[in-house]
C-alpha positions as CSV (number, residue, x, y, z in Angstrom):
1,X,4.1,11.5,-16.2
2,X,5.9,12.0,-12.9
3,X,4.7,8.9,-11.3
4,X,5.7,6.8,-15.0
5,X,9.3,8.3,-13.9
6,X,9.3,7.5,-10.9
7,X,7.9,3.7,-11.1
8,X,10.9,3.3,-13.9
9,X,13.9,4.6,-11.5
10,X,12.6,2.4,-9.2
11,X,12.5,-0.8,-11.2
12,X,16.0,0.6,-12.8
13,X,17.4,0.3,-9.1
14,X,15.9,-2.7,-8.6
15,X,17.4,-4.4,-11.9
16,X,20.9,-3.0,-10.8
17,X,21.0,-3.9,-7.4
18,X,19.6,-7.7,-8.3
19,X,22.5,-7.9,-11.2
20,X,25.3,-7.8,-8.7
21,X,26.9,-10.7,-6.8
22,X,28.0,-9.8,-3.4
23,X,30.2,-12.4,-1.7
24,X,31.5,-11.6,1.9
25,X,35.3,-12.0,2.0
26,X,36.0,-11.2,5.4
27,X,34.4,-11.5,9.0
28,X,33.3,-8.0,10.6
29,X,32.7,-6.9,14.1
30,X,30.3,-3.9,15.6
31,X,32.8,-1.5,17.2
32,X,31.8,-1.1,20.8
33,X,30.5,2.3,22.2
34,X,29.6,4.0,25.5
35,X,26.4,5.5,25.1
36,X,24.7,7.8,27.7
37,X,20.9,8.0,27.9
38,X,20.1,11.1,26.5
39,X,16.7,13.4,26.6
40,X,13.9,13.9,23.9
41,X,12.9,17.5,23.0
42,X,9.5,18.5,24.1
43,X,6.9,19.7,21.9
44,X,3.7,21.6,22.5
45,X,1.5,21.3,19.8
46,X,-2.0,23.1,19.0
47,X,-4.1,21.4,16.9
48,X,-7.4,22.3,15.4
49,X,-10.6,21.3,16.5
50,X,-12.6,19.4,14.3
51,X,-16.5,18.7,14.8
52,X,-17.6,15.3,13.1
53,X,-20.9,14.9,12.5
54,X,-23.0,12.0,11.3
55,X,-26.3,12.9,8.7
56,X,-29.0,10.4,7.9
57,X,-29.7,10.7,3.8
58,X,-32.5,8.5,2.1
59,X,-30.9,7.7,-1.6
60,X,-33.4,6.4,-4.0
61,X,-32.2,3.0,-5.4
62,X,-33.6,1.6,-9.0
63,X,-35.4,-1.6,-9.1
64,X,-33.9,-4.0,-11.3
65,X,-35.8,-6.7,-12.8
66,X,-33.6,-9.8,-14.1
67,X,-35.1,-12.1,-16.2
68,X,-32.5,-15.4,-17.0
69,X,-33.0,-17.6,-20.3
70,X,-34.8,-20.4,-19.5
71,X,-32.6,-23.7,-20.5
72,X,-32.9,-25.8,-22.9
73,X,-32.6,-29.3,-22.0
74,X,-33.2,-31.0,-25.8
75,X,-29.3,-29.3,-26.5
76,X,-26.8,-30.9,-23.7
77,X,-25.0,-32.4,-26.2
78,X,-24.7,-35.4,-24.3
């Protein structure tokens, strides 16, 4: 039910935003800005360790036996 919801709002957005006519009425500029480099935060992070492991398993598969109808070539109908 929550993902129905969801899926609607999002096609409800999508029928607004595509009903509206935008025309641009004006030229615009980026305002200019002094930027100094700056740092990123560290992290230290632990994670968990994780064994992966691969196992060999032998799965019994059915045989299937097809057996196609053989055709008829008295009925081609041409």
């Amino acid at each position: 039910m929550k993902h129905l919801s969801k899926i609607l709002a999002v096609s409800s957005l999508a029928l607004a935003a595509s009903a509206c006519d935008v025309n641009k009425t004006e030229e615009g500029e980026m305002p200019e800005a002094d930027i100094d480099g700056g740092e990123l935060p560290e992290y230290e992070v632990d994670t968990m360790d994780v064994d992966v492991d691969t196992e060999t398993k032998e799965v019994e598969v059915p045989v299937v036996d097809v057996e196609m109808p053989e055709e008829d070539d008295d009925d081609s109908g041409n």
